[in-house]
N, C-alpha and C positions, 0 to 999 in steps of 0.2 A: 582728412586722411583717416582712414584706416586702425584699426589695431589687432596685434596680431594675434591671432588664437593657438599658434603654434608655441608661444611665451606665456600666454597669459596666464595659468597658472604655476608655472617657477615665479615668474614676478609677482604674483600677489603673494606666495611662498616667504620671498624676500621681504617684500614692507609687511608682511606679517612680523616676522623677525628684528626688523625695527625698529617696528612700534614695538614691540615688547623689550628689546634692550632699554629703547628709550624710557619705558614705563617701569625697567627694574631699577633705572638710574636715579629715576624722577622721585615715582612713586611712595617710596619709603618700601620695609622689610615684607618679603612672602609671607602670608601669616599661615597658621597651620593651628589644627585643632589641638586642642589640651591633651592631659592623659585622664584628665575628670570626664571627659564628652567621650576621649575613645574607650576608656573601660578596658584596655586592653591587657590585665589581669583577671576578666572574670568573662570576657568573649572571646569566642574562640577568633585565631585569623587563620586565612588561608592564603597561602604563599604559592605565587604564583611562576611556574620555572621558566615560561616563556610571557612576559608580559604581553598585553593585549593593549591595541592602541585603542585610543580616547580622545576625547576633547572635553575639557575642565574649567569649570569658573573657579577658577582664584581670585584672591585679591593677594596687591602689593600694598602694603600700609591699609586705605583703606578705598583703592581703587581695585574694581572687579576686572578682568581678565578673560576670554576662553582662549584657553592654550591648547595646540596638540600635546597629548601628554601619553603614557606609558601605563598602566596600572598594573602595580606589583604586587600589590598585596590588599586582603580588605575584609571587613568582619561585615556583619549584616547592615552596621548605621554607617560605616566608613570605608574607604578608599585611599590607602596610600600611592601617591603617582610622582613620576619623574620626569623631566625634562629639560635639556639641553637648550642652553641660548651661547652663543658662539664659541668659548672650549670649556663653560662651566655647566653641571651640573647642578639641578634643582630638585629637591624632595620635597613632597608634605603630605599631609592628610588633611580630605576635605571629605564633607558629608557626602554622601555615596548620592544622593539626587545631584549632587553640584557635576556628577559623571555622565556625559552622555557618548553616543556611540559616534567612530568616527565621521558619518557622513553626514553628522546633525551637526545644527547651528543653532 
C-alpha cells in the first residue's frame, strides 16, 4: 500500500514533535551559551521585531537536535532563538553557524 502525499508532511510535522518532547524528557537540560562566549556587554545585538524562521542544532544535556526555531535576536558570533514544544516555550543562544535557514537540513 501506498502513502499518502496529501499528509505526509503534517505527519512527519508530528513525529518531528515527538521526538523532540521525547528527547527534552530524555535527554537532560537545553544548553545555551555563557555570557563569557556571548560577550553580550561589549557586542552590539540586534533585536529583531518580527522573528525570522530557522532550523537550529541544539543540544539537550549532551544530545544534538535541529529544531524549527524562531530567531529573535543575535550579535555577529550568536543567535538567540525560540521554540515551542507542546504549550512550553524554549529560549537559548547558540552560535550563529549552528543557524541555518529554513529549507536546509
Amino acid at each position: 500500500m501506498g502513502t499518502s502525499k496529501r499528509y505526509a508532511a503534517a505527519v512527519d510535522r508530528q513525529m518531528d514533535r515527538r521526538i523532540l518532547s521525547r528527547t527534552i524528557a530524555e535527554a537532560g537540560p537545553l544548553q545555551t551559551l555563557t555570557a563569557e562566549e556571548l560577550r553580550l556587554d561589549t557586542q552590539p545585538v540586534t533585536i529583531d521585531p518580527r522573528p525570522k524562521p530557522g532550523r537550529a542544532w541544539l543540544r539537550f544535556g549532551s544530545t544534538p537536535v535541529l529544531v524549527d526555531v524562531e530567531v529573535c535576536r543575535w550579535t555577529d558570533d550568536a543567535c538567540a532563538v525560540r521554540f515551542r514544544v507542546d504549550d512550553k516555550e524554549y529560549r537559548t543562544w547558540v552560535w550563529a553557524s549552528a543557524v541555518l535557514a529554513p529549507d536546509r537540513a
